[in-house]
PyMOL Python script that loads the backbone (N, CA, C, O; Angstrom):
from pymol import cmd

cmd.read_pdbstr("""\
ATOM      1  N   UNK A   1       0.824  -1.190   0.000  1.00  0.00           N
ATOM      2  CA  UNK A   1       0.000   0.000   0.000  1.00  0.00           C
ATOM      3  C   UNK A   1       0.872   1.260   0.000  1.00  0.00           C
ATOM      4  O   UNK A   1       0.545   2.234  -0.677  1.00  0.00           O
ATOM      5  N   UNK A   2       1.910   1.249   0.707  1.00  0.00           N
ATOM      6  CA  UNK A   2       2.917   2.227   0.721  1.00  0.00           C
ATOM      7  C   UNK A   2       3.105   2.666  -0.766  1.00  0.00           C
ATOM      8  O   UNK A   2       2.774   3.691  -1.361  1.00  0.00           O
ATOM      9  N   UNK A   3       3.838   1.378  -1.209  1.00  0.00           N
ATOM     10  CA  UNK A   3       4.570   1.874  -2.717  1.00  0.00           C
ATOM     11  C   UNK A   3       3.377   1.915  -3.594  1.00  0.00           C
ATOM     12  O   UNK A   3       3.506   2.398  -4.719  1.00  0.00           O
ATOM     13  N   UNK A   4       2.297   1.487  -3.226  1.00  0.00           N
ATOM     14  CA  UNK A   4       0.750   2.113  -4.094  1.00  0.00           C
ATOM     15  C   UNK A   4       0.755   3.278  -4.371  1.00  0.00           C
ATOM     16  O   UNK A   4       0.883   3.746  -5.503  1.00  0.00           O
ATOM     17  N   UNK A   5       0.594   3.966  -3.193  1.00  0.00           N
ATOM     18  CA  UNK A   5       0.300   5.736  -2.554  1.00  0.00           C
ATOM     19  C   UNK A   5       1.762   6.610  -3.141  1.00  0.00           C
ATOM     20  O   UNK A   5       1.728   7.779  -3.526  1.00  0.00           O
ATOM     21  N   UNK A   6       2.792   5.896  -3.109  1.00  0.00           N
ATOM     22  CA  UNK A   6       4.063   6.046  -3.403  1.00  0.00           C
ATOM     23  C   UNK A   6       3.880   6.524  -5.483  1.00  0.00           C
ATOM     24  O   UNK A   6       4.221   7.506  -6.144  1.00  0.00           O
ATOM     25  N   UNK A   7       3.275   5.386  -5.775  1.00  0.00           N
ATOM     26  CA  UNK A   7       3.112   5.543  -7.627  1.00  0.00           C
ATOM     27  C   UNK A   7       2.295   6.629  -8.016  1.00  0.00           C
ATOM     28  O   UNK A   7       2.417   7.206  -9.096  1.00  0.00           O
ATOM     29  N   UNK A   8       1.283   6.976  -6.961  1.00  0.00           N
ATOM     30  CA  UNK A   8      -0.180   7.789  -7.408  1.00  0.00           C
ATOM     31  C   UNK A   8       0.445   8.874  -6.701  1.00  0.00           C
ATOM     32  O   UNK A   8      -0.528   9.522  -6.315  1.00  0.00           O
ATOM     33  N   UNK A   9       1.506   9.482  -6.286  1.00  0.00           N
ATOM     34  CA  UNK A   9       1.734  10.976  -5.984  1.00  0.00           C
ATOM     35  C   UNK A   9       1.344  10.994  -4.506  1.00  0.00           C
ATOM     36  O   UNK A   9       1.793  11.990  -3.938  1.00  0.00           O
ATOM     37  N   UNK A  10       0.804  10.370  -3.906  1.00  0.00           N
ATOM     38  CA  UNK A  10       0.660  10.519  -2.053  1.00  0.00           C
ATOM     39  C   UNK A  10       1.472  10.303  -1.274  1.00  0.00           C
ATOM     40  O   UNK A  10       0.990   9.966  -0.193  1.00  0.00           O
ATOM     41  N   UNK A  11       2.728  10.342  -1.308  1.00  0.00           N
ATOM     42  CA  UNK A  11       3.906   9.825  -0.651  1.00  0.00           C
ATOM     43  C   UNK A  11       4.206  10.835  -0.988  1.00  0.00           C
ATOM     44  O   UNK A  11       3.628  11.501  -1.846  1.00  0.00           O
ATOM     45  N   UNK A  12       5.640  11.286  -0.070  1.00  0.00           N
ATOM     46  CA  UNK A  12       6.876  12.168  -0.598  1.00  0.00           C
ATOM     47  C   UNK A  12       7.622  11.445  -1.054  1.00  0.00           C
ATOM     48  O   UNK A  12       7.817  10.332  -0.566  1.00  0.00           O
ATOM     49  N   UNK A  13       8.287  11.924  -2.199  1.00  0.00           N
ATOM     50  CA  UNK A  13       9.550  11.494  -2.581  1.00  0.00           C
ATOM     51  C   UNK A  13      10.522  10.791  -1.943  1.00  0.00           C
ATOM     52  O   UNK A  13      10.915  11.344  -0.916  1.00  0.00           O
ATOM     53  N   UNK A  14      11.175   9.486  -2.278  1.00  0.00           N
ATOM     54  CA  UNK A  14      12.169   9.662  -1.854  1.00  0.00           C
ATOM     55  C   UNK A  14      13.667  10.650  -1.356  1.00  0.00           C
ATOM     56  O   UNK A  14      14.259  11.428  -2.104  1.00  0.00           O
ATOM     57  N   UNK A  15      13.907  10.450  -0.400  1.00  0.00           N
ATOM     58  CA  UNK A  15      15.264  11.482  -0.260  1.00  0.00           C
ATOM     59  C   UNK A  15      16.477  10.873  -1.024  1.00  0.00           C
ATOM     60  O   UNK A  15      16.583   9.739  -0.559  1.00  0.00           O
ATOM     61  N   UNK A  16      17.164  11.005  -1.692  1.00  0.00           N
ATOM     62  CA  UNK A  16      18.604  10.505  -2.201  1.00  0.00           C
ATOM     63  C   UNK A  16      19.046   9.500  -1.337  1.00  0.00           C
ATOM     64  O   UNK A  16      19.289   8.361  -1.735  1.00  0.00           O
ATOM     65  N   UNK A  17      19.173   9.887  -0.088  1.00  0.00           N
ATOM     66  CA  UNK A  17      19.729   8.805   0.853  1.00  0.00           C
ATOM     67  C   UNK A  17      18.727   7.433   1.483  1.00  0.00           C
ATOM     68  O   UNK A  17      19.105   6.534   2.234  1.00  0.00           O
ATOM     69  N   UNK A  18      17.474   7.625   0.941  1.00  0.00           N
ATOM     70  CA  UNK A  18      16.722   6.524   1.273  1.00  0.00           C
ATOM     71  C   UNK A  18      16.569   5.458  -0.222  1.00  0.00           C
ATOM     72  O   UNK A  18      16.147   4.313  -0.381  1.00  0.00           O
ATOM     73  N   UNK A  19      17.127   6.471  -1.133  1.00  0.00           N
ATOM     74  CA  UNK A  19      16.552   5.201  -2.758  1.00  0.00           C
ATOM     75  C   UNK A  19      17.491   4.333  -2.634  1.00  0.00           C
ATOM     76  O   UNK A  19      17.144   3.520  -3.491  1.00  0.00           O
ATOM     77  N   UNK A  20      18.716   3.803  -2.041  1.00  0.00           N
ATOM     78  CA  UNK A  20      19.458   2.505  -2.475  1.00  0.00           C
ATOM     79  C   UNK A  20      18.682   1.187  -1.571  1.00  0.00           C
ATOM     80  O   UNK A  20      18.302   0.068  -1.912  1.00  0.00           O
ATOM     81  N   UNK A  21      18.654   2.274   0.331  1.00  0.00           N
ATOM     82  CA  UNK A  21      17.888   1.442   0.855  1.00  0.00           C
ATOM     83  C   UNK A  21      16.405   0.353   0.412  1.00  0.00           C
ATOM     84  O   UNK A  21      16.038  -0.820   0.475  1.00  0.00           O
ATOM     85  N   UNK A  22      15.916   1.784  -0.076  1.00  0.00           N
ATOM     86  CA  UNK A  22      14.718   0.926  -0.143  1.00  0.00           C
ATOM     87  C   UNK A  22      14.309   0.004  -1.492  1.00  0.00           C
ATOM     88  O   UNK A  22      13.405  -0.828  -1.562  1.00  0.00           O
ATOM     89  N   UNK A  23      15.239   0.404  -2.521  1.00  0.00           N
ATOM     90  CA  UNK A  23      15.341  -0.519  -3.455  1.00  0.00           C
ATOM     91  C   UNK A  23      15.736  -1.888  -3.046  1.00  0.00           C
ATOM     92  O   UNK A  23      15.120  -2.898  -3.387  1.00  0.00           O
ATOM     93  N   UNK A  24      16.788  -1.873  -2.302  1.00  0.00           N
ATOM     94  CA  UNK A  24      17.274  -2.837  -1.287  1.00  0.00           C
ATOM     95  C   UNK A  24      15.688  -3.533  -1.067  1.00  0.00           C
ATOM     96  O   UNK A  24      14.915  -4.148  -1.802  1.00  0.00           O
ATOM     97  N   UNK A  25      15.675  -3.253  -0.195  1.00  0.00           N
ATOM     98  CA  UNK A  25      14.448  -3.597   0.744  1.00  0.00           C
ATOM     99  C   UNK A  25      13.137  -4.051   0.012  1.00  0.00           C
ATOM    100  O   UNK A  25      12.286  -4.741   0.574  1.00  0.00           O
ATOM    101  N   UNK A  26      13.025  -3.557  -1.447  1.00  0.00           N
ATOM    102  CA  UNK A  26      11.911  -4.197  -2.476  1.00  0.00           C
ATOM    103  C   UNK A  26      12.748  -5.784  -2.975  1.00  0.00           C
ATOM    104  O   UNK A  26      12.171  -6.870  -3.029  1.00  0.00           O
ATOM    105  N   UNK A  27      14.037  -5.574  -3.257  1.00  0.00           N
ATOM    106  CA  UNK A  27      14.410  -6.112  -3.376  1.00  0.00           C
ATOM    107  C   UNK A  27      14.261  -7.735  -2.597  1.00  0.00           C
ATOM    108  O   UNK A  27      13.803  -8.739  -3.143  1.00  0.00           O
ATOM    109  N   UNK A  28      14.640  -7.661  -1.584  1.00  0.00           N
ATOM    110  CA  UNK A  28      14.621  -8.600  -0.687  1.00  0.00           C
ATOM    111  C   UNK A  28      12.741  -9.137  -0.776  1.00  0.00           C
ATOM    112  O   UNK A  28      12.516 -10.341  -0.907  1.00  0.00           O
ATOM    113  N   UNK A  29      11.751  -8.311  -0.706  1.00  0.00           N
ATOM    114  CA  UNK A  29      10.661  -8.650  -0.841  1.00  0.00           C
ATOM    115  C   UNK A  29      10.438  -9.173  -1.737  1.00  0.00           C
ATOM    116  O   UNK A  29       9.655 -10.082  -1.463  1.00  0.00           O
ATOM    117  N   UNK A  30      10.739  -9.147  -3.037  1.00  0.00           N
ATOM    118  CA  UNK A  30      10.847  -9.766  -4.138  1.00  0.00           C
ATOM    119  C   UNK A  30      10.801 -11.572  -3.563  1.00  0.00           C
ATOM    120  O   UNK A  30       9.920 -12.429  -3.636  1.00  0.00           O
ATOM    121  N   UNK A  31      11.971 -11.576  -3.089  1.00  0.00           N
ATOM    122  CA  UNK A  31      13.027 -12.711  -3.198  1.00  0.00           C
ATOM    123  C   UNK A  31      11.453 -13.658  -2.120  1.00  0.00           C
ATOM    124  O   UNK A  31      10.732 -14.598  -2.456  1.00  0.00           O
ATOM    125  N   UNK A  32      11.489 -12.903  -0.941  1.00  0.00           N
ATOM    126  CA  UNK A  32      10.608 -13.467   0.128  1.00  0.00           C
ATOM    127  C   UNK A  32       9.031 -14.125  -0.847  1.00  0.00           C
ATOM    128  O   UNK A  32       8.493 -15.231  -0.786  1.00  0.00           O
ATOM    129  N   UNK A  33       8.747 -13.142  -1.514  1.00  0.00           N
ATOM    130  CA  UNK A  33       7.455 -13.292  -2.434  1.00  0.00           C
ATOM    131  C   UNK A  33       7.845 -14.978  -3.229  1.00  0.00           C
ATOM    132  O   UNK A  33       7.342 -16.096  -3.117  1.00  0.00           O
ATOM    133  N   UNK A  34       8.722 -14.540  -3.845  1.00  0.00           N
ATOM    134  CA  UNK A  34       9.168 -15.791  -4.869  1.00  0.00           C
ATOM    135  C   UNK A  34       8.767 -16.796  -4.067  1.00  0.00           C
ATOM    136  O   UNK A  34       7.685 -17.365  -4.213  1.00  0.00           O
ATOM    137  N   UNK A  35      10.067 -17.230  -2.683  1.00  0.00           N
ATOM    138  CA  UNK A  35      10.179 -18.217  -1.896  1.00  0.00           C
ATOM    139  C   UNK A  35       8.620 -18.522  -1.479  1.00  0.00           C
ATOM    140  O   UNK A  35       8.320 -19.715  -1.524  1.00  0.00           O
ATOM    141  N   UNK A  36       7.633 -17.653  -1.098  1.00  0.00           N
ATOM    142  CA  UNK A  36       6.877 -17.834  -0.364  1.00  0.00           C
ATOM    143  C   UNK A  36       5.521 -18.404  -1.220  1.00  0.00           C
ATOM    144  O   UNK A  36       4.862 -19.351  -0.792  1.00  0.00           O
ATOM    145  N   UNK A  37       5.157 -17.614  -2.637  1.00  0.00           N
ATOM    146  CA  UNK A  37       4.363 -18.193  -3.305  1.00  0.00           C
ATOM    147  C   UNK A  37       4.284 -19.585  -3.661  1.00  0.00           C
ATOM    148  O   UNK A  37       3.099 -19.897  -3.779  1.00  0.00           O
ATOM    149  N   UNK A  38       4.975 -20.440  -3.855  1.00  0.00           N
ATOM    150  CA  UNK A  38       5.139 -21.754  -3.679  1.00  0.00           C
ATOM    151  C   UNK A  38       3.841 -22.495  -2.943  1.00  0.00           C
ATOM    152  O   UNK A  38       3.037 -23.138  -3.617  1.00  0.00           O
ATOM    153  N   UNK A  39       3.738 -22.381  -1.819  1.00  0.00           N
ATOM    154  CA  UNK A  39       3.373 -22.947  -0.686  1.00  0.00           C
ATOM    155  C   UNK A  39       1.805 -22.052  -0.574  1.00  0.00           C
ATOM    156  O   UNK A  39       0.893 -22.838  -0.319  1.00  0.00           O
ATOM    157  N   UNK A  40       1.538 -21.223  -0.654  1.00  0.00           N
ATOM    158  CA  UNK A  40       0.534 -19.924  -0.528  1.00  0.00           C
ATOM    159  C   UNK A  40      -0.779 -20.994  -1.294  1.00  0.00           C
ATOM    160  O   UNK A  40      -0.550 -21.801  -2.195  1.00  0.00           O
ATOM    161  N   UNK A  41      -1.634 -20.833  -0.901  1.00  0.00           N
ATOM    162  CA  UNK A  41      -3.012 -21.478  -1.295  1.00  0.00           C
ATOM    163  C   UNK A  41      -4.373 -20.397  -0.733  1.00  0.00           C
ATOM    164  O   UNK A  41      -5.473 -20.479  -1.280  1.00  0.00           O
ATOM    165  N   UNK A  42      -4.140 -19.513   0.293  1.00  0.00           N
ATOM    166  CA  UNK A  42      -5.358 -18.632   0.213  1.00  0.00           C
ATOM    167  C   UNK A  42      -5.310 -17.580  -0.845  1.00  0.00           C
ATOM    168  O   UNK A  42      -4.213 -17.170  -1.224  1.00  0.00           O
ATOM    169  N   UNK A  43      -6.466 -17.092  -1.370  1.00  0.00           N
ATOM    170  CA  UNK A  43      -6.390 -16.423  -2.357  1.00  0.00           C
ATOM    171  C   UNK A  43      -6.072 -14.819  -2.132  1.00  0.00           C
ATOM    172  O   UNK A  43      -5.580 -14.126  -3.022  1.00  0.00           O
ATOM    173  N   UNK A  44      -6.337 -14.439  -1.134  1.00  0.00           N
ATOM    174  CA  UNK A  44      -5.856 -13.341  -0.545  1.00  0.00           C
ATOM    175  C   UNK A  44      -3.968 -13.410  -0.431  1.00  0.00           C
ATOM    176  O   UNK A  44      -3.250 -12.654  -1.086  1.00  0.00           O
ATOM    177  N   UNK A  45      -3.621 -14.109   0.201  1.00  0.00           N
ATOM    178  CA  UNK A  45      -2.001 -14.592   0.237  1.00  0.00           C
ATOM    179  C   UNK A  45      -1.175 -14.331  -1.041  1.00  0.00           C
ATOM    180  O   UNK A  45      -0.107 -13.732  -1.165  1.00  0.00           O
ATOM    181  N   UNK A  46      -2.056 -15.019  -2.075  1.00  0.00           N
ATOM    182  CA  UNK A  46      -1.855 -15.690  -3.671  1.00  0.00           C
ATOM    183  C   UNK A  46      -1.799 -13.649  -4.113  1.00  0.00           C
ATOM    184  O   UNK A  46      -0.894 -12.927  -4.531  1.00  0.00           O
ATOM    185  N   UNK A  47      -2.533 -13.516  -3.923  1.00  0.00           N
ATOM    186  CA  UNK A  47      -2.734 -12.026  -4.520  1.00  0.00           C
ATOM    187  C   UNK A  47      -1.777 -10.553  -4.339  1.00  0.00           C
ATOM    188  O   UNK A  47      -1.254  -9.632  -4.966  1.00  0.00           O
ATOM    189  N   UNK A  48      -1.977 -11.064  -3.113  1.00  0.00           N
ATOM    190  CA  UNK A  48      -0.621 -10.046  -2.260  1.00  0.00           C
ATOM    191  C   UNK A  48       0.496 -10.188  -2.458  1.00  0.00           C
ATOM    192  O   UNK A  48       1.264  -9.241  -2.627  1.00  0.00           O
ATOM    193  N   UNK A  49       0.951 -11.812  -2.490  1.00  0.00           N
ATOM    194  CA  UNK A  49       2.444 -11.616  -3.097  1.00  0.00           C
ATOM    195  C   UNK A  49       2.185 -11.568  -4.827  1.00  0.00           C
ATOM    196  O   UNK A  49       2.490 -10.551  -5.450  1.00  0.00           O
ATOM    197  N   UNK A  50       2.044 -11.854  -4.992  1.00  0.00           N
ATOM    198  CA  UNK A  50       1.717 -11.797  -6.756  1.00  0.00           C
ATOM    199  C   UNK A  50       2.115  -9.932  -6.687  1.00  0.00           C
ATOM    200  O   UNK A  50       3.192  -9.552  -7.147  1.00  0.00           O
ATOM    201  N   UNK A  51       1.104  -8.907  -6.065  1.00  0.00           N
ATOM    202  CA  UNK A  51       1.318  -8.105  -6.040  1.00  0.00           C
ATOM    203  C   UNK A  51       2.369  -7.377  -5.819  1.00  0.00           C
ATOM    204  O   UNK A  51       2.714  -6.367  -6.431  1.00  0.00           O
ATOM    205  N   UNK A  52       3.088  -8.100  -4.583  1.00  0.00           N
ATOM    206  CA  UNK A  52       4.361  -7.479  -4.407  1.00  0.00           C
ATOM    207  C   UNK A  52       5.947  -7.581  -5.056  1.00  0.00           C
ATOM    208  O   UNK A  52       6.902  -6.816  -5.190  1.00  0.00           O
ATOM    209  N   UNK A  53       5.649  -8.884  -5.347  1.00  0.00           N
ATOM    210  CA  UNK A  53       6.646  -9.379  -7.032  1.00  0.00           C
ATOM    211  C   UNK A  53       6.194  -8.055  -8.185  1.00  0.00           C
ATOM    212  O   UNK A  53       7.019  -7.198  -8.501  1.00  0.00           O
ATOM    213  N   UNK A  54       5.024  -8.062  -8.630  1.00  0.00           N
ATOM    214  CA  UNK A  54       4.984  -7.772  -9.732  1.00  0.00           C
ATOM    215  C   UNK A  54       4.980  -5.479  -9.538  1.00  0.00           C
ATOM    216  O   UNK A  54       5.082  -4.556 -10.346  1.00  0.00           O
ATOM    217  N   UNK A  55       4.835  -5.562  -8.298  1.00  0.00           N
ATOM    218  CA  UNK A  55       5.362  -4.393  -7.918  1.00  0.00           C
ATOM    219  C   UNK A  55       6.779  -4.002  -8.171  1.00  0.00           C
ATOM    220  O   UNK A  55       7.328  -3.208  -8.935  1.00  0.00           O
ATOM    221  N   UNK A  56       7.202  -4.903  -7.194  1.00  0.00           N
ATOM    222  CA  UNK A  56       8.879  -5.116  -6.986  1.00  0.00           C
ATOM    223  C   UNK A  56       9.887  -5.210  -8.480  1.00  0.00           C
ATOM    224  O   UNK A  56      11.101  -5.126  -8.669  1.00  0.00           O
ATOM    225  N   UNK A  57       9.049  -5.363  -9.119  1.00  0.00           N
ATOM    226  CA  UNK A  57       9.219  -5.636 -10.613  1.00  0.00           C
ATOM    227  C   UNK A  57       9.446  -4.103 -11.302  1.00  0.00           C
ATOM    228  O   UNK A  57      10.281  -3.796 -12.153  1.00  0.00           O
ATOM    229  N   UNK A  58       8.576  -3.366 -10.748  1.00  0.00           N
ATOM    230  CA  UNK A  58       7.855  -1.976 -11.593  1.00  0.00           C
ATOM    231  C   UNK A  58       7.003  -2.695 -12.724  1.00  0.00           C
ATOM    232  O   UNK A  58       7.369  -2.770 -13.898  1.00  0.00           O
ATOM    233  N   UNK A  59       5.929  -3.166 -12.265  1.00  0.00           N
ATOM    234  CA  UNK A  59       4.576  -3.749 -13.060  1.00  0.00           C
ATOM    235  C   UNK A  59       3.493  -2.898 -11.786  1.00  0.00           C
ATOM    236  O   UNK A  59       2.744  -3.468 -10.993  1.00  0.00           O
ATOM    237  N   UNK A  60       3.691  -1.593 -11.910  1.00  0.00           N
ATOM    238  CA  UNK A  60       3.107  -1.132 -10.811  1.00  0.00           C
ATOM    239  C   UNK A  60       1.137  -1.602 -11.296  1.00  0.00           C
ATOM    240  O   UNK A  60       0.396  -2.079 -10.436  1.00  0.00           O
ATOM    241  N   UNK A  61       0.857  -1.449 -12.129  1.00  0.00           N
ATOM    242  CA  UNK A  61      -0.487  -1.423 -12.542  1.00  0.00           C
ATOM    243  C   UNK A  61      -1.166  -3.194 -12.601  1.00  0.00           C
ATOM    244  O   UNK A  61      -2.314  -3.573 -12.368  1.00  0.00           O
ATOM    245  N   UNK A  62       0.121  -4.036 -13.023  1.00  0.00           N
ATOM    246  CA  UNK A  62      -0.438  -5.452 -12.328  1.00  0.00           C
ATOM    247  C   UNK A  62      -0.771  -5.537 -11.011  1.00  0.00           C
ATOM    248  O   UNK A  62      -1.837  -5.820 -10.466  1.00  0.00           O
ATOM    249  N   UNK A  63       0.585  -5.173 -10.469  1.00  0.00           N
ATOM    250  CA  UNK A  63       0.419  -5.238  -8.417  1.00  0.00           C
ATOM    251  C   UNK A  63      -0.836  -4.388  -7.954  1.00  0.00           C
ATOM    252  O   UNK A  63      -1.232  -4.491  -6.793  1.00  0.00           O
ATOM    253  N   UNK A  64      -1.366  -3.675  -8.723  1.00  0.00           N
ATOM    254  CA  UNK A  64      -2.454  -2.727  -7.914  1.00  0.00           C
ATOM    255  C   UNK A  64      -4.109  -3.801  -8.774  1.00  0.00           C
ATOM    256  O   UNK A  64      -5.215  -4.003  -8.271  1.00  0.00           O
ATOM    257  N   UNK A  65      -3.800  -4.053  -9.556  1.00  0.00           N
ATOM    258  CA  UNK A  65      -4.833  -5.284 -10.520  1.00  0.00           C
ATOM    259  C   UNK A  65      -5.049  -6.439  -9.445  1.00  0.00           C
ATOM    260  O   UNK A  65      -6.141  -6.890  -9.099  1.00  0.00           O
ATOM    261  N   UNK A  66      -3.528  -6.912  -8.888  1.00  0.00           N
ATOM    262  CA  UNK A  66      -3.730  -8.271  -8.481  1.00  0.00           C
ATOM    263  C   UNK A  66      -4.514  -7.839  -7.079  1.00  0.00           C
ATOM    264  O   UNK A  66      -5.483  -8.536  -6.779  1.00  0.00           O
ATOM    265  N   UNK A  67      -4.088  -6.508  -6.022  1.00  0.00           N
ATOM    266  CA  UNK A  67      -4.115  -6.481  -4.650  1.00  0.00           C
ATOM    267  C   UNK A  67      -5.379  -6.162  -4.758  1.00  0.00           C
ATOM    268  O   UNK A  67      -6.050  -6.866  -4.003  1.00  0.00           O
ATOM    269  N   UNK A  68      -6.262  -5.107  -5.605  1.00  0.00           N
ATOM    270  CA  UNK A  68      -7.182  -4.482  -5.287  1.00  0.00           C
ATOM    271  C   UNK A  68      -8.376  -5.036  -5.812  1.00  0.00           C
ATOM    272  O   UNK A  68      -9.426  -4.418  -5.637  1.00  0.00           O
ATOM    273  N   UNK A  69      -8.372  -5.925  -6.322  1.00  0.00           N
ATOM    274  CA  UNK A  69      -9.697  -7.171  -7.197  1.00  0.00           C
ATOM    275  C   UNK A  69      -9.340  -8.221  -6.931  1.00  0.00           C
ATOM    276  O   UNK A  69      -8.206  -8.622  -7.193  1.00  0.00           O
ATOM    277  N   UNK A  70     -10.481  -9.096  -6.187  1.00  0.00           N
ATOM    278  CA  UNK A  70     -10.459 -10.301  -5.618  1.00  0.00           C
ATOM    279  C   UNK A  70     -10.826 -10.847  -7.417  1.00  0.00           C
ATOM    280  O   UNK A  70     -11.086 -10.112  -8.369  1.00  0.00           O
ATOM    281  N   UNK A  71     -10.708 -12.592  -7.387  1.00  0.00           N
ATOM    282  CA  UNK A  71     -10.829 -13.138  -8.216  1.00  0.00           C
ATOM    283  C   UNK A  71     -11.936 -12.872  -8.887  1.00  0.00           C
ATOM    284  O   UNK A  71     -11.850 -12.871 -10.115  1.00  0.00           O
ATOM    285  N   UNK A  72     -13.040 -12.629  -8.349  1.00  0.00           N
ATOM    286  CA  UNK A  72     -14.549 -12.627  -9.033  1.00  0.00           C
ATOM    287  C   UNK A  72     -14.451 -11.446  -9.702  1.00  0.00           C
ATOM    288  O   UNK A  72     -14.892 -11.293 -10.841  1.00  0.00           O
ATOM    289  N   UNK A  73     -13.631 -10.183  -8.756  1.00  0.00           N
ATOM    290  CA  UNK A  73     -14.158  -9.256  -9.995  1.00  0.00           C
ATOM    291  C   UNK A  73     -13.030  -8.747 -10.863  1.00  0.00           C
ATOM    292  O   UNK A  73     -13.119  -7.702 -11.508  1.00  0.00           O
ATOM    293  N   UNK A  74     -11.571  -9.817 -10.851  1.00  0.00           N
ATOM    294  CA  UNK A  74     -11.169  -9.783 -11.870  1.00  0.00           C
ATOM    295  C   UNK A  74     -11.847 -10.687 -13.281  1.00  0.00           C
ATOM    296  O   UNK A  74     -12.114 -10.278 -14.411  1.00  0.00           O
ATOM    297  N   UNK A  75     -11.934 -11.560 -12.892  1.00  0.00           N
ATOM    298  CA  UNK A  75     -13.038 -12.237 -13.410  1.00  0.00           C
ATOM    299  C   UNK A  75     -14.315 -11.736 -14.449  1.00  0.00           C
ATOM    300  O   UNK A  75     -14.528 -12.178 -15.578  1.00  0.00           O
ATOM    301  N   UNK A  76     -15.046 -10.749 -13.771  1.00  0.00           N
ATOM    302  CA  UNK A  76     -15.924  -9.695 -14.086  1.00  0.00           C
ATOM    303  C   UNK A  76     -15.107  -8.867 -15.424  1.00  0.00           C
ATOM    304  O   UNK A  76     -15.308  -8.857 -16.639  1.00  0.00           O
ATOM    305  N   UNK A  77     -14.039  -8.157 -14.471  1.00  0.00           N
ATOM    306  CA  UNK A  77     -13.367  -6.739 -15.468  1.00  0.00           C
ATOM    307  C   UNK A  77     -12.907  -7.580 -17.011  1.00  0.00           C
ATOM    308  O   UNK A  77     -13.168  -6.973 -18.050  1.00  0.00           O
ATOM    309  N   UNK A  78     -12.393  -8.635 -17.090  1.00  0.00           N
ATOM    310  CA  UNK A  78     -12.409  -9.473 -18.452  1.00  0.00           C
ATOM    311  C   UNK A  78     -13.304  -9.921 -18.941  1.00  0.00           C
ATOM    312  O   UNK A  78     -13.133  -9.765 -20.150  1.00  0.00           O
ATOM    313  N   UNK A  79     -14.297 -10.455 -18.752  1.00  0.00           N
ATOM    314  CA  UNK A  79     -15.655 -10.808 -18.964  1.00  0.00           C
ATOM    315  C   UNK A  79     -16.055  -9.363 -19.965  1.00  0.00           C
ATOM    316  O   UNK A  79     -16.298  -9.276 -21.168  1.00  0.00           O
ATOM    317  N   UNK A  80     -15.990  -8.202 -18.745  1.00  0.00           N
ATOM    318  CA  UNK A  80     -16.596  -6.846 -19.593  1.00  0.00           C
ATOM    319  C   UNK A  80     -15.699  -6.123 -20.351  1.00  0.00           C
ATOM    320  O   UNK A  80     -16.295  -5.305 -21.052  1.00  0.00           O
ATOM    321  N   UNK A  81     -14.324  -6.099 -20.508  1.00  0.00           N
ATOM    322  CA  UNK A  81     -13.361  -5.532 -21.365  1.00  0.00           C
ATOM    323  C   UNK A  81     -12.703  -6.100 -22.625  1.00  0.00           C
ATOM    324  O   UNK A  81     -12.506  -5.580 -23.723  1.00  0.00           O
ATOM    325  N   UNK A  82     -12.448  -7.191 -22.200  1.00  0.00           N
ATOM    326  CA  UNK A  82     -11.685  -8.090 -22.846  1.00  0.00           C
ATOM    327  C   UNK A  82     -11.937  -9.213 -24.149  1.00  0.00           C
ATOM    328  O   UNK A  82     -11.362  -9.493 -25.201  1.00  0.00           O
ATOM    329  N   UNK A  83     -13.324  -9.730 -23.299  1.00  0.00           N
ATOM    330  CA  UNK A  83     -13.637 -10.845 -23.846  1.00  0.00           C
ATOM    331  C   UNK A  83     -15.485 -10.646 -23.745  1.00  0.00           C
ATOM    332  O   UNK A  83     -16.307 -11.171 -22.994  1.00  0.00           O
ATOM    333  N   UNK A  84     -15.626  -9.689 -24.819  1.00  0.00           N
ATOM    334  CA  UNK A  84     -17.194  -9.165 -24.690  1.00  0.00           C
ATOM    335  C   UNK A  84     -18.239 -10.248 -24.864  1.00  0.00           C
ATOM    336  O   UNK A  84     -19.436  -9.969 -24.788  1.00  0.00           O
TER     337      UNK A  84
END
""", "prot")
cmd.dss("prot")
cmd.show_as("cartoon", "prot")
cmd.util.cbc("prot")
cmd.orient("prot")
């Protein structure tokens, strides 16, 4: 949610001295996401890391797709966009 608010202008900027850190620190989430999706079977779980990989990625508009629409109404948004 941070790096959500962070993409859409509601955050401050990083300072110079916080961008290696926290790239760092996506970084490592990345890695945790990878390891952890494996094993993940609730769909909420499934979604969140999905999100935070594909964040961690800069796929900012997947990660906000996967976190903020449960299955049904991704489900729905293709149904009505995609596949008329």
């Amino acid at each position: 949610m941070i790096e959500e608010a962070r993409q859409i202008g509601k955050n401050p900027v990083l300072t110079a001295d916080l961008q290696e850190p926290y790239q760092q620190a996506w970084r490592h989430l990345v890695q945790i996401g990878l390891r952890e999706l494996d094993a993940a079977e609730e769909s909420l779980l499934v979604s969140c890391i999905i999100a935070v990989i594909a964040m961690g990625k800069s796929q900012f508009n997947l990660g906000r797709f996967a976190v903020l629409f449960d299955e049904d109404e991704r489900k729905e948004f293709f149904n009505q966009a995609v596949w008329p």
